[in-house]
C-alpha positions as CSV (number, residue, x, y, z in Angstrom):
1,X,21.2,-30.3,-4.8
2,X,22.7,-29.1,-8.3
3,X,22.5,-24.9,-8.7
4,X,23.2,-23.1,-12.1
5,X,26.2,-21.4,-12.6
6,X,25.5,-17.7,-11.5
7,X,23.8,-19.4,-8.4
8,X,27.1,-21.5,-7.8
9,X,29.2,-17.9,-8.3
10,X,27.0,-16.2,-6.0
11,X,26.8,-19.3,-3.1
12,X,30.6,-19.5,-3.6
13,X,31.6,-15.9,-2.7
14,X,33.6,-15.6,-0.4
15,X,35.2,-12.0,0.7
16,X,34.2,-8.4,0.1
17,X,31.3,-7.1,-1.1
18,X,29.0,-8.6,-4.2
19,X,25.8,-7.7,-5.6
20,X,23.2,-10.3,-6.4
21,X,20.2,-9.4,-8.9
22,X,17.9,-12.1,-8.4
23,X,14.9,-11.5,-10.3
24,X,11.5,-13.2,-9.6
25,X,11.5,-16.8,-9.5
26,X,15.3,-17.0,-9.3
27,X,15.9,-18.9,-6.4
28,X,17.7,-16.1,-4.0
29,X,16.3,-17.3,-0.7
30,X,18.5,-21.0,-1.7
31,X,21.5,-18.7,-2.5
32,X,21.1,-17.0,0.9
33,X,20.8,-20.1,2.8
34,X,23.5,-21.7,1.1
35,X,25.9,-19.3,1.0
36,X,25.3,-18.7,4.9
37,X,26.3,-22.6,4.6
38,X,29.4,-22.3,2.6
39,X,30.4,-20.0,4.8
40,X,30.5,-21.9,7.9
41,X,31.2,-24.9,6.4
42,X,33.7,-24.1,3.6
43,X,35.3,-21.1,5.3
44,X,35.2,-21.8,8.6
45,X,33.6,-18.6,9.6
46,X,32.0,-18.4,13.0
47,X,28.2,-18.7,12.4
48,X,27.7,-15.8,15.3
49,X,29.7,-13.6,12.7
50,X,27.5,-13.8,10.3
51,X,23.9,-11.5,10.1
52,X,21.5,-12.0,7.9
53,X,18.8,-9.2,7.2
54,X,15.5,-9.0,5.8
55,X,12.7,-7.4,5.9
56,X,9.8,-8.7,7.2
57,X,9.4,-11.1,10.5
58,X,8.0,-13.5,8.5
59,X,10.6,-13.7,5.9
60,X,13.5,-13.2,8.1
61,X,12.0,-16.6,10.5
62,X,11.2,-18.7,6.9
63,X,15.0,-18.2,6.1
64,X,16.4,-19.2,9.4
65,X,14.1,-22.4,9.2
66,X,15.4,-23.0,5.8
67,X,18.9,-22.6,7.2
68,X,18.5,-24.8,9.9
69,X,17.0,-27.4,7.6
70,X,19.8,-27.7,5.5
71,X,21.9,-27.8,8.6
72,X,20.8,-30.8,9.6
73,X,18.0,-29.2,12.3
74,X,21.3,-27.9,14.0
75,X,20.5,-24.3,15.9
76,X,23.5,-22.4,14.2
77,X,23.6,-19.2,16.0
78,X,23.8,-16.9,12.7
79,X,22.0,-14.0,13.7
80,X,18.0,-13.8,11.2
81,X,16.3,-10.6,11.5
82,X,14.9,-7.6,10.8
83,X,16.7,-4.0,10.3
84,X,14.2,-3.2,13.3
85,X,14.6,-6.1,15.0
86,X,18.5,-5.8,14.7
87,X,19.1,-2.0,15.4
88,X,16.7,-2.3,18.2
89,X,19.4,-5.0,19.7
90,X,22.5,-2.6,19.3
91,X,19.9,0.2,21.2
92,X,18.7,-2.6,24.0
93,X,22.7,-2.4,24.6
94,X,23.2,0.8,24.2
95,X,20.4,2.1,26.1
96,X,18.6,-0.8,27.9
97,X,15.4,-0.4,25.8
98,X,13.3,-3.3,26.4
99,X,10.1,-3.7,24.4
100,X,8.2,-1.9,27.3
101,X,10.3,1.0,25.2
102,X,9.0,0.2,22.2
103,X,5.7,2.7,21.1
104,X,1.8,0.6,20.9
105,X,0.2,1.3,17.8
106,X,-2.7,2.7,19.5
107,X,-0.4,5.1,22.0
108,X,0.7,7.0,18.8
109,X,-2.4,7.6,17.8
110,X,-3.3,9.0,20.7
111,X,-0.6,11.6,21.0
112,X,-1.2,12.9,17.5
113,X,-4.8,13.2,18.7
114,X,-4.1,15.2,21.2
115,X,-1.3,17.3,19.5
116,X,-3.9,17.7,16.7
117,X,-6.6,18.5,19.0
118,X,-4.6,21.3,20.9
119,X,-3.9,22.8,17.2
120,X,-7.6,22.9,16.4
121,X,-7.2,21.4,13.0
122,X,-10.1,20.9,10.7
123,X,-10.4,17.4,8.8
124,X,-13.4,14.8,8.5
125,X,-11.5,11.6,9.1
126,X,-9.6,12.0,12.2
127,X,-7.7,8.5,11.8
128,X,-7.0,8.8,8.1
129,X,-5.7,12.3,8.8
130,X,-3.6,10.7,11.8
131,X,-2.2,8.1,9.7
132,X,-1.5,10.1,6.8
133,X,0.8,12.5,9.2
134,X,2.2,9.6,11.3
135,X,3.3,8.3,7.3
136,X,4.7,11.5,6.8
137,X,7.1,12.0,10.0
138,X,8.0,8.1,9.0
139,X,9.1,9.3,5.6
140,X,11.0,12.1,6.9
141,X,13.5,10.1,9.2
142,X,13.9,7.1,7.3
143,X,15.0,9.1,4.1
144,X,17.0,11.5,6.2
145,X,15.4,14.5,4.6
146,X,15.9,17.9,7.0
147,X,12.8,18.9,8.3
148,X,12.4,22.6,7.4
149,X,13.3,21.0,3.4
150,X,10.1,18.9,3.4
151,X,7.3,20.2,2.3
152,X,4.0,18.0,4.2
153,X,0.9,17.1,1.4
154,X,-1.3,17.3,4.8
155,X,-1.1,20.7,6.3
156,X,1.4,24.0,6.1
157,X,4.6,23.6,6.3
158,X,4.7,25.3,9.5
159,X,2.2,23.0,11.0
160,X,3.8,19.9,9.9
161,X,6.8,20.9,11.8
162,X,4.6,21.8,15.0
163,X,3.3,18.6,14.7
164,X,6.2,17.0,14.0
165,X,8.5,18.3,17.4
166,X,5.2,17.9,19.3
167,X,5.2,14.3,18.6
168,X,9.3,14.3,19.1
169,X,9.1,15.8,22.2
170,X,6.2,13.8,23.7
171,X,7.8,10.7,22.6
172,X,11.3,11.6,24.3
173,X,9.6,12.4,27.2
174,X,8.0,9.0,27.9
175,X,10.9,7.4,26.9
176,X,9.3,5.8,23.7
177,X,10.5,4.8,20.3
178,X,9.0,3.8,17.5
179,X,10.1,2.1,14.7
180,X,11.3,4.9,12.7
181,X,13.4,5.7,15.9
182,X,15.3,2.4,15.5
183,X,16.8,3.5,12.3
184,X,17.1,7.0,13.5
185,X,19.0,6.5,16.8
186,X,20.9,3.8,15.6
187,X,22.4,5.8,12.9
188,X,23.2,8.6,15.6
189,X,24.7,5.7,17.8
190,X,27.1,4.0,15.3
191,X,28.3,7.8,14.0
192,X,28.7,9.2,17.3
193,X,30.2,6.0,19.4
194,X,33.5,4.6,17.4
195,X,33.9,2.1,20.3
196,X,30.2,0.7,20.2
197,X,30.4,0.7,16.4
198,X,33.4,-1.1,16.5
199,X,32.5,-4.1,19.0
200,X,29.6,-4.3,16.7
201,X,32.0,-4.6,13.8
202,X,33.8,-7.7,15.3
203,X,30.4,-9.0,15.6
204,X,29.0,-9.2,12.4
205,X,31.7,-9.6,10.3
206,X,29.6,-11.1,7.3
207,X,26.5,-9.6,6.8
208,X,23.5,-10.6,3.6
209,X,20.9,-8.5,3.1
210,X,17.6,-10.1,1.3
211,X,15.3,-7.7,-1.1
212,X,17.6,-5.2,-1.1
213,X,15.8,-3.0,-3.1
214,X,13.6,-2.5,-0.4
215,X,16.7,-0.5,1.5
216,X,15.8,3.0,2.5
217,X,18.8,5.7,3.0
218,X,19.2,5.5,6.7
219,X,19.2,1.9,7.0
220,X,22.1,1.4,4.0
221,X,24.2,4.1,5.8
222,X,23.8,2.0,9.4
223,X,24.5,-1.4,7.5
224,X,28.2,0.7,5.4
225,X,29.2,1.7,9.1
226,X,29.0,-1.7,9.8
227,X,30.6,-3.8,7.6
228,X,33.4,-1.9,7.4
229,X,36.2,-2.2,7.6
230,X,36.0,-5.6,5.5
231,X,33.2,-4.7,3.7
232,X,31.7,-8.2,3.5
233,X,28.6,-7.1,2.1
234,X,26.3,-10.0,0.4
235,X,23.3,-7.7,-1.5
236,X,21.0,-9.5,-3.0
237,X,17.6,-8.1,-4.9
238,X,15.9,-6.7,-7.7
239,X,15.8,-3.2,-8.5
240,X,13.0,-4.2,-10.9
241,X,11.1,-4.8,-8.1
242,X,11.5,-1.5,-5.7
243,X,7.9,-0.3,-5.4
244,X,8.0,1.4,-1.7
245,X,9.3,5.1,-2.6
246,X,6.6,6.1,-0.2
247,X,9.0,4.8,2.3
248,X,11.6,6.1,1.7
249,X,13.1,2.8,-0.7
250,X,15.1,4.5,-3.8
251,X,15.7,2.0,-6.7
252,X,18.6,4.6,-7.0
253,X,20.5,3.1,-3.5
254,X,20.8,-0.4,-4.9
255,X,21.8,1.0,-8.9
256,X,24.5,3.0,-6.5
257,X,25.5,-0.1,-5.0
258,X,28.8,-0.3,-7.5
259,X,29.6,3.3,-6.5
260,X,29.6,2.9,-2.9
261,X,31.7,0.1,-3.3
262,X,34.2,0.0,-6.9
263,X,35.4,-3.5,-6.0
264,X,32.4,-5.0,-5.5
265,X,31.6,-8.1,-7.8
266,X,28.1,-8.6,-9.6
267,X,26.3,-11.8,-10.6
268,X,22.6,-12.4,-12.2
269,X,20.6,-15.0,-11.1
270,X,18.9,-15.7,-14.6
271,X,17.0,-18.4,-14.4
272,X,13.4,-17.9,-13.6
273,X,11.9,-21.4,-12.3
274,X,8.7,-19.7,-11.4
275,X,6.8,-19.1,-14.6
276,X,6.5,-20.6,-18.0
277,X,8.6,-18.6,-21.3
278,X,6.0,-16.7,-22.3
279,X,4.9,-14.8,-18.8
280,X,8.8,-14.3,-18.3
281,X,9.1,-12.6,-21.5
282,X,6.1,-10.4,-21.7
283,X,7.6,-9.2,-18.4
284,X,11.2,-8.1,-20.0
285,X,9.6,-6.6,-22.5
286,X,7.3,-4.4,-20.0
287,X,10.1,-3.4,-17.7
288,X,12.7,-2.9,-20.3
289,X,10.4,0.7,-21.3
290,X,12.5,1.5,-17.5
291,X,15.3,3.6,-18.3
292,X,17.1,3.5,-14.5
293,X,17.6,-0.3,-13.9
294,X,20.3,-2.8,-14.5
295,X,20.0,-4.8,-17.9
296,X,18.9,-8.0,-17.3
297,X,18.9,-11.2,-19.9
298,X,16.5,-13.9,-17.7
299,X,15.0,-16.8,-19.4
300,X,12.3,-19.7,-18.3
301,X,13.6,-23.3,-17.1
302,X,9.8,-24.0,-18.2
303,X,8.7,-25.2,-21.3
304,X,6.6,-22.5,-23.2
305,X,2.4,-23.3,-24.0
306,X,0.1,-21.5,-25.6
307,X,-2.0,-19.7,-24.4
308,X,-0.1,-18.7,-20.5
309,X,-1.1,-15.3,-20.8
310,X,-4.9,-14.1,-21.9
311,X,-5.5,-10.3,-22.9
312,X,-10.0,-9.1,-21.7
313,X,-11.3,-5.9,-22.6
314,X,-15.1,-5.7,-20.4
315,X,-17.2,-2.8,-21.2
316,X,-17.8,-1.9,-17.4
317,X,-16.7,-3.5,-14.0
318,X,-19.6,-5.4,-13.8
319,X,-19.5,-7.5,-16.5
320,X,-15.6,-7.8,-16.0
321,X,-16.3,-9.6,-12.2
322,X,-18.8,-11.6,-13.7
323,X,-16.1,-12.9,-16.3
324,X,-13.1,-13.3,-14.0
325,X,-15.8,-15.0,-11.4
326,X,-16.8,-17.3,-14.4
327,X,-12.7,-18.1,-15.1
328,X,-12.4,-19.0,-11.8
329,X,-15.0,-21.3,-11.7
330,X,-13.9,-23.1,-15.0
331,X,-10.1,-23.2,-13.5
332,X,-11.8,-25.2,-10.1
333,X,-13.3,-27.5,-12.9
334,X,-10.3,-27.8,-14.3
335,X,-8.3,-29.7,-11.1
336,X,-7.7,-26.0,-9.5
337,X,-8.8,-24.8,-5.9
338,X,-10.0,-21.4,-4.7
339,X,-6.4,-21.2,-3.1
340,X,-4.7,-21.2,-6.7
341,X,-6.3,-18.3,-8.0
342,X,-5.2,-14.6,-7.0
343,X,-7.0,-11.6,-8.1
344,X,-4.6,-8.5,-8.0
345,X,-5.0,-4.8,-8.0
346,X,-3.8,-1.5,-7.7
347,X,-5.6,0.2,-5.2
348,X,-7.2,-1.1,-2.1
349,X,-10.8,0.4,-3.1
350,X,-10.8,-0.9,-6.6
351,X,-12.0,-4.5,-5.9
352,X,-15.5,-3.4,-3.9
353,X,-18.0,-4.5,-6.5
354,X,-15.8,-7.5,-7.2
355,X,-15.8,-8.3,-3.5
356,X,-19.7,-8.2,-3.2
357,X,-20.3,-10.3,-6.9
358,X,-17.9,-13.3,-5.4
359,X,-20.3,-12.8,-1.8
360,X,-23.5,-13.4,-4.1
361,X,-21.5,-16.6,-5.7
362,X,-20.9,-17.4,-2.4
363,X,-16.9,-18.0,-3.5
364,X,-14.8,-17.7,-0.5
365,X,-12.3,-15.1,-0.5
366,X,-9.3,-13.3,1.7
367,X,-8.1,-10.4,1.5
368,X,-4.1,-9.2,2.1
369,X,-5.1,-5.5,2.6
370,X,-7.5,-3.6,4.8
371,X,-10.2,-3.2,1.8
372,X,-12.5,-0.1,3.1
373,X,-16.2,0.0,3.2
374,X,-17.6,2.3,1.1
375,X,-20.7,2.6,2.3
376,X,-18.9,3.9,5.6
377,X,-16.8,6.5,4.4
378,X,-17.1,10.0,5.5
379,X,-18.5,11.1,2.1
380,X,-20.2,8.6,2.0
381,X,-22.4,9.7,5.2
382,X,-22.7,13.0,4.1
383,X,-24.8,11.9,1.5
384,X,-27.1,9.4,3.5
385,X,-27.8,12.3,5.9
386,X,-28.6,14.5,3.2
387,X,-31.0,11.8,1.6
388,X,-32.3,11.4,5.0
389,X,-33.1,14.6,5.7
390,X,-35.2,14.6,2.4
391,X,-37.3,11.7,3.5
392,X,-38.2,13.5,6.6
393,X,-35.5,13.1,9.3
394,X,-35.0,15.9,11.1
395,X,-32.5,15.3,13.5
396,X,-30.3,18.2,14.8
397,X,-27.2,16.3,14.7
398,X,-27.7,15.4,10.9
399,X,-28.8,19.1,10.0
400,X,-25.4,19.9,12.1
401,X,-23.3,17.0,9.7
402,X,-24.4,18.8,6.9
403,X,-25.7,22.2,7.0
404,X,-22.1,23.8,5.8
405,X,-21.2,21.5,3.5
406,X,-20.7,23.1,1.1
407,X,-20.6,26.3,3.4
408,X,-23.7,28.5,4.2
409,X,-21.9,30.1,7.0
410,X,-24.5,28.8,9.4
411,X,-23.8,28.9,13.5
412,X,-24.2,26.3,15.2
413,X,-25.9,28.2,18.2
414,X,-28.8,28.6,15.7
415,X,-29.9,25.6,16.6
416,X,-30.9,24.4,20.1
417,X,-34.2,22.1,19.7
418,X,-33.2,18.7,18.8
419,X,-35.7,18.1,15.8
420,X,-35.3,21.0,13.2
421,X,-38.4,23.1,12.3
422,X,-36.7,24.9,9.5
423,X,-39.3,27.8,9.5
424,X,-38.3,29.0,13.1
425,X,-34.7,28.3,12.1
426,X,-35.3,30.7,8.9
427,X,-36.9,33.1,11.7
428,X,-34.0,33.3,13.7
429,X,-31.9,34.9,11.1
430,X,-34.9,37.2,9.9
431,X,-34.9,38.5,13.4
432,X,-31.5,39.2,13.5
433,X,-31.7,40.9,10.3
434,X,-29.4,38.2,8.7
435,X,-31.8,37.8,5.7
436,X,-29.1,36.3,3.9
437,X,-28.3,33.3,5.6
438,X,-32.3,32.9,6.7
439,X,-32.9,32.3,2.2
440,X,-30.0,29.8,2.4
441,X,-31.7,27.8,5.1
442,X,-35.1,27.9,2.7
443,X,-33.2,27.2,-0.3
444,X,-31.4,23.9,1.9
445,X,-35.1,23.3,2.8
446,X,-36.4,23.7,-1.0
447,X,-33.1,21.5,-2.0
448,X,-34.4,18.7,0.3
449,X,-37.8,18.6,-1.3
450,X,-36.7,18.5,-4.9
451,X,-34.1,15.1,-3.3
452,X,-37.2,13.7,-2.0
453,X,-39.3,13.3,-5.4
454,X,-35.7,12.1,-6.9
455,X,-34.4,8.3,-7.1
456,X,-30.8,7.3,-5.8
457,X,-28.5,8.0,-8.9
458,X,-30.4,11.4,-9.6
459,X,-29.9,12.3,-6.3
460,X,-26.6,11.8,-6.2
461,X,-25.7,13.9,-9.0
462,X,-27.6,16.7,-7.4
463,X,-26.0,16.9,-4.0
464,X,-23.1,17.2,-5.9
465,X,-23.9,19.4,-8.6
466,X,-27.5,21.7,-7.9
467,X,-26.4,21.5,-3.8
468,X,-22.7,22.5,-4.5
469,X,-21.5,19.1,-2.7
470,X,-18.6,18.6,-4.7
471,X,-17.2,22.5,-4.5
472,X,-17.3,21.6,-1.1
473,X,-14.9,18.6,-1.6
474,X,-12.5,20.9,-3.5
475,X,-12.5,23.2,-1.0
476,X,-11.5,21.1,1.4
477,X,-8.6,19.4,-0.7
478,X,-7.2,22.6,-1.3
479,X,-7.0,23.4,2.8
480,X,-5.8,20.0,3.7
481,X,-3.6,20.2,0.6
482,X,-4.7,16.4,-0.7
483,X,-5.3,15.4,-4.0
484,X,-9.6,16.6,-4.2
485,X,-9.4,13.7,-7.4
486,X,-9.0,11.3,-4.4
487,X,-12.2,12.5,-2.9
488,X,-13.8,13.0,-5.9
489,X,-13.3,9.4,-6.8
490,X,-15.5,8.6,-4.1
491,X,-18.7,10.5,-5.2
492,X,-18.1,9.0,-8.7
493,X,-18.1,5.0,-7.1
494,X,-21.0,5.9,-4.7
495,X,-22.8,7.5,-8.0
496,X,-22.0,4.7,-9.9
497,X,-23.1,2.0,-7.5
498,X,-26.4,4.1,-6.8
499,X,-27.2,3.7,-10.8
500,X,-28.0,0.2,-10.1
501,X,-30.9,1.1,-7.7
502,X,-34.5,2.4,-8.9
503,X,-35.3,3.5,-5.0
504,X,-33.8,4.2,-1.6
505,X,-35.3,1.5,0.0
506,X,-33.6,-0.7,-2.5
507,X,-30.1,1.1,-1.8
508,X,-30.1,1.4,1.8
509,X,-31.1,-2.4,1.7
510,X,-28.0,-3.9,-0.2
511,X,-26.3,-1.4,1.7
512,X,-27.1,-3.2,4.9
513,X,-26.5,-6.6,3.3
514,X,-23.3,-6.0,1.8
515,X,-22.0,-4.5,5.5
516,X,-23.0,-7.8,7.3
517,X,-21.6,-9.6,4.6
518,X,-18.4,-7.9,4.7
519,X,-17.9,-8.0,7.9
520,X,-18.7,-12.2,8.4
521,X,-16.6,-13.0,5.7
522,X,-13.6,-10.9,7.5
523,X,-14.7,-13.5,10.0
524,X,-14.9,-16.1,7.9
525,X,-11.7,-15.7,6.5
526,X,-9.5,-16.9,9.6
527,X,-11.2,-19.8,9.3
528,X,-11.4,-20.7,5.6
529,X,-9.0,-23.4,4.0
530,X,-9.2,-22.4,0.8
531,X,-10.1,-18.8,-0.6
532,X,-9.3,-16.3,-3.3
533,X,-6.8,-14.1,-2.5
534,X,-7.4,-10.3,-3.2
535,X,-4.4,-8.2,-2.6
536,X,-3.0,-4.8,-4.2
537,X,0.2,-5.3,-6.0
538,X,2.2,-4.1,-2.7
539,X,1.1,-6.5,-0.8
540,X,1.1,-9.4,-3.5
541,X,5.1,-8.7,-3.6
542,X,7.1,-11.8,-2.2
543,X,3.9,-14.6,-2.7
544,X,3.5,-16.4,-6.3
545,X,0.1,-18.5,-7.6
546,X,-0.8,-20.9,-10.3
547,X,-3.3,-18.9,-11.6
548,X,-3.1,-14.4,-11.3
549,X,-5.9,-12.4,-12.5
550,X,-4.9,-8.6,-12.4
551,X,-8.2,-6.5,-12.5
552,X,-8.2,-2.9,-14.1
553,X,-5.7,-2.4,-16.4
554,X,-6.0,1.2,-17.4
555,X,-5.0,4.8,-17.9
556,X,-5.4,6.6,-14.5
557,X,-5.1,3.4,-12.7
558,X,-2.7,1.4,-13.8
559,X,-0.3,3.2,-14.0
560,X,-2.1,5.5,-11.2
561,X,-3.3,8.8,-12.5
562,X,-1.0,10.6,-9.4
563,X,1.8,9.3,-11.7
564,X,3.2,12.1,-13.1
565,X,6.8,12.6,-13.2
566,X,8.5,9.9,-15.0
567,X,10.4,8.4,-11.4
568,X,6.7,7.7,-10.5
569,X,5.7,6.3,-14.2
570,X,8.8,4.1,-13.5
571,X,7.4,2.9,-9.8
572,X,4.2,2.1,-11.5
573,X,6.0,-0.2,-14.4
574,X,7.7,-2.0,-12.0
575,X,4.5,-2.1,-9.8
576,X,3.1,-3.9,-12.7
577,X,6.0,-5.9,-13.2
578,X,5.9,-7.2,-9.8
579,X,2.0,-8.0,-10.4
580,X,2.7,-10.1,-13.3
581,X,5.4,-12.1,-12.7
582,X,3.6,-13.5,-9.4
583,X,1.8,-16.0,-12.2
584,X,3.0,-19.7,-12.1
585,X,1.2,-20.5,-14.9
586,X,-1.4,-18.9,-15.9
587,X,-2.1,-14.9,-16.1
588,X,-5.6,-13.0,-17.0
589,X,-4.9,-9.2,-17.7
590,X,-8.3,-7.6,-17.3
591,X,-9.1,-3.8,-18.7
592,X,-12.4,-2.2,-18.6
593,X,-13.8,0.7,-21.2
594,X,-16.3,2.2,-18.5
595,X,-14.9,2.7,-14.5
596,X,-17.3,4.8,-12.5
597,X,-19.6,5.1,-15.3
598,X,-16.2,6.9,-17.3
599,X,-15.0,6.1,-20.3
600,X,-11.5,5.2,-19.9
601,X,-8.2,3.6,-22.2
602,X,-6.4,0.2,-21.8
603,X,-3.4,0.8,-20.2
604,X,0.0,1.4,-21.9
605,X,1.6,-1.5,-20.1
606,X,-0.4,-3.9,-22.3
607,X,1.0,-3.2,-25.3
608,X,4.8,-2.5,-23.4
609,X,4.0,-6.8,-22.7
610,X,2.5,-7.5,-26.2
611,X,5.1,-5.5,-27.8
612,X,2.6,-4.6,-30.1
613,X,-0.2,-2.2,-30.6
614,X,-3.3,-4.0,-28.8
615,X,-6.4,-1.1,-30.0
């Protein structure tokens, strides 16, 4: 097998420290493998000395099969992992954790239910509130922050720290660790225990680390301790492609690398034998608008065509589906399957209405990301039960979903009959001289009747504008101290989506359909052979297709309208970056100039790739 030259300097190193840029389509998992070879068999180094890290299970076990391929189908004893999988070893030592140690999914949930319960917090999702906390205790031990200097987006400061020892302590006391804990305790092991550090030392006395941009502060201060005192450290990534600050991963740790180590020697793998020239170049000229990265000079080992990258501006979502659908289609004409074609996007709820257009094609799909329903969301319900209420339901438990949202200061011990006559619950108030809160009970019952004579995308828009629904949501951001745009967002799809419908009946219908539909092809897709892959740009990272079609490509959502300071701006580029260069050969860049019925600009990343002005 014949390398290039920077791959032959990089598979060739022996001693001390190096870092590798390898940037997409470079060939870094053949310099791992290979130099884990050379190593054994040009150095003579003991293959139990040598650890090789990555990041996922699945990436860590493709390497070691790739390893062992090229050794013949010899088991080589080089240690493939994990950082979890590795510092939970040094703990099962340490400590003898076994996995009966190691926290369910499901078990953490339900101590912060309980801890949250016992607080008598107020939110309307319980598990997205869970999992947004359970994100943010993760975020505080793997970047090491102190926790009286973080300041929660959730709740008070003072509550997030409540929280956070509550769930410490309950943890500690079952004996339980989760995987934030692996980094956490390890660290504290190796700093605290010279001799276990050291016998660790002797054991992994060559150590390569894959996607190293990916390495949050905890884990690169465990993996320092450890390769000292030889420093044999093989780093190998792309800053260009560090898109997980939300974990804690800091383009800023690998740009340090050269810091942390003076000596250390740097090659560029820069070759790209993924994509043809022109995809590889529109992609420099995107990333190069990033001012904190490492210069990079890549070229193509393809020959260029015409004609690799197409630029479509759709007037509205709709008609952008139905375009992409109808390039698909052509491309399966063309030789193409299903399989070859990704369609990539930002956010996980952006691709709903492109979901239920490739259902009424009937064009398998499959889906890399947990893609929420709309039609269940919490918001989402409100509205239903308000709608439902104004065709004639009178349910006590939907007048109780929605009778103080937004806020009438109503008690619940008002009502007791469980079907609501609102004249006797207007009386009650009257008779306890509360005329005040008896007329807001009329006016919710004179709200209801103007809804009833109203269709779908009227209603909407007066639930949230004539009832007060959306002061309500503003409210509530500002108490659970998250972004109200987010929520907002939500009444501007569901608005949308209702504009399609001339009745209820109609609505609650496809809402039905598209629920059932959802949820076969979900179990569909473990059994489909070939399928369109939907998948944000996270989760795309890593995986590469003949033919990428990225949906959405505008102001406020790509890059994301959160995106404010310019260390975010510079996530999002690379985010984009990332996105783009998953294309083998062909890539569709798709804007829209209405989304959610607003009008909105093509994204400043276009014409970054064109390197011209694209209006």
């Amino acid at each position: 097998m014949s390398f290039n030259t920077s791959q032959t300097e990089a598979i060739g190193h022996t001693k001390g420290p190096m870092l590798v840029l390898a940037g997409p389509g470079s060939g870094k998992t053949t310099v791992i493998t290979q130099r884990t070879r050379s190593l054994i068999v040009n150095e003579g180094v003991a293959p139990s000395n040598i650890l090789v890290i990555t990041f996922t299970k699945a990436a860590a076990t493709e390497m070691k099969e790739r390893f062992y391929r090229l050794m013949g189908e010899k088991k080589y004893p080089v240690t493939f992992g994990t950082f979890h999988a590795v510092f939970f070893q040094i703990l099962k030592y340490a400590y003898g954790f076994n996995r009966g140690n190691i926290a369910r999914e499901e078990q953490r949930f339900q101590f912060m239910r309980e801890i949250i319960g016992r607080m008598h917090l107020e939110y309307e999702d319980e598990n997205e509130f869970i999992g947004d906390l359970l994100g943010e205790i993760s975020l505080v031990k793997n970047t090491g922050i102190p926790l009286e200097h973080y300041y929660s987006k959730n709740c008070a400061q003072e509550i997030f720290e409540k929280i956070y020892q509550a769930y410490d302590d309950v943890m500690r006391r079952r004996r339980l660790i989760d995987f934030d804990d692996m980094l956490v305790y390890c660290y504290e092991l190796l700093a605290q225990r010279k001799d276990i550090l050291s016998s660790w030392q002797r054991k992994f006395q060559y150590i390569l680390i894959d996607e190293f941009q990916d390495i949050n502060q905890v884990q690169f201060e465990i993996i320092k301790m450890l390769a000292l005192p030889e420093n044999n450290l093989f780093a190998v990534g792309d800053d260009d492609q560090s898109i997980y600050r939300f974990r804690g991963a800091k383009p800023e740790l690998m740009l340090g690398f050269e810091k942390a180590y003076p000596q250390a020697k740097r090659v560029l793998l820069d070759i790209n034998y993924r994509s043809p020239t022109e995809i590889v170049e529109a992609s420099l000229r995107l990333i190069s608008h990033n001012a904190q990265r490492f210069e990079k000079k890549i070229t193509s080992y393809m020959e260029s065509a015409k004609g690799r990258i197409s630029y479509h501006i759709w007037n509205s979502q709709q008609e952008e589906g139905k375009g992409i659908i109808a390039q698909i289609l052509q491309s399966c004409k063309s030789g193409y399957t299903y399989n070859d074609c990704a369609v990539l996007f930002r956010t996980n709820t952006q691709p709903r209405i492109f979901m239920s257009q490739l259902m009424a094609y009937n064009i398998p799909f499959c889906t890399r990301d947990n893609i929420p329903n709309l039609y269940e969301h919490w918001i989402t319900r409100d509205i239903l039960t308000y709608i439902r209420l104004a065709l004639g339901n009178r349910s006590r438990k939907d007048v109780l979903g929605i009778m103080n949202r937004p806020n009438r200061y109503i008690t619940r011990e008002s009502l007791e009959e469980e079907t609501v006559a609102f004249d006797v619950w207007a009386d009650y108030f009257y008779d306890k001289d509360q005329h005040w809160v008896a007329e807001r009970i009329e006016q919710l019952e004179a709200d209801l009747r103007v809804l009833s004579r109203l269709g779908p995308f009227a209603a909407l828009n007066y639930i949230r504008m004539g009832i007060g629904y959306e002061g309500y949501l503003q409210e509530y951001a500002e108490y659970r101290r998250i972004s109200a745009d987010n929520l907002v967002e939500v009444l501007d799809e569901l608005q949308d989506d209702a504009r399609a419908f001339a009745d209820y009946d109609a609505w609650f219908a496809h809402m039905e359909a598209y629920t059932k539909e959802l949820q076969q092809q979900k179990r569909q897709q473990e059994l489909s052979g070939d399928c369109v892959s939907l998948s944000t740009l996270h989760s795309a990272k890593g995986l590469e297709y003949p033919i990428v079609h990225i949906l959405d490509v505008n102001e406020e959502l790509m890059p994301y309208k959160k995106a404010v300071l310019d260390a975010d701006l510079q996530e999002e580029r690379r985010m984009f970056y990332v996105g783009i260069t998953r294309a083998r050969e062909r890539l569709h860049i798709h804007s829209v100039k209405k989304y959610n019925g607003k009008e909105m600009d093509v994204s400043r990343f276009v014409e970054e790739m064109r390197g011209k002005d694209v209006s």
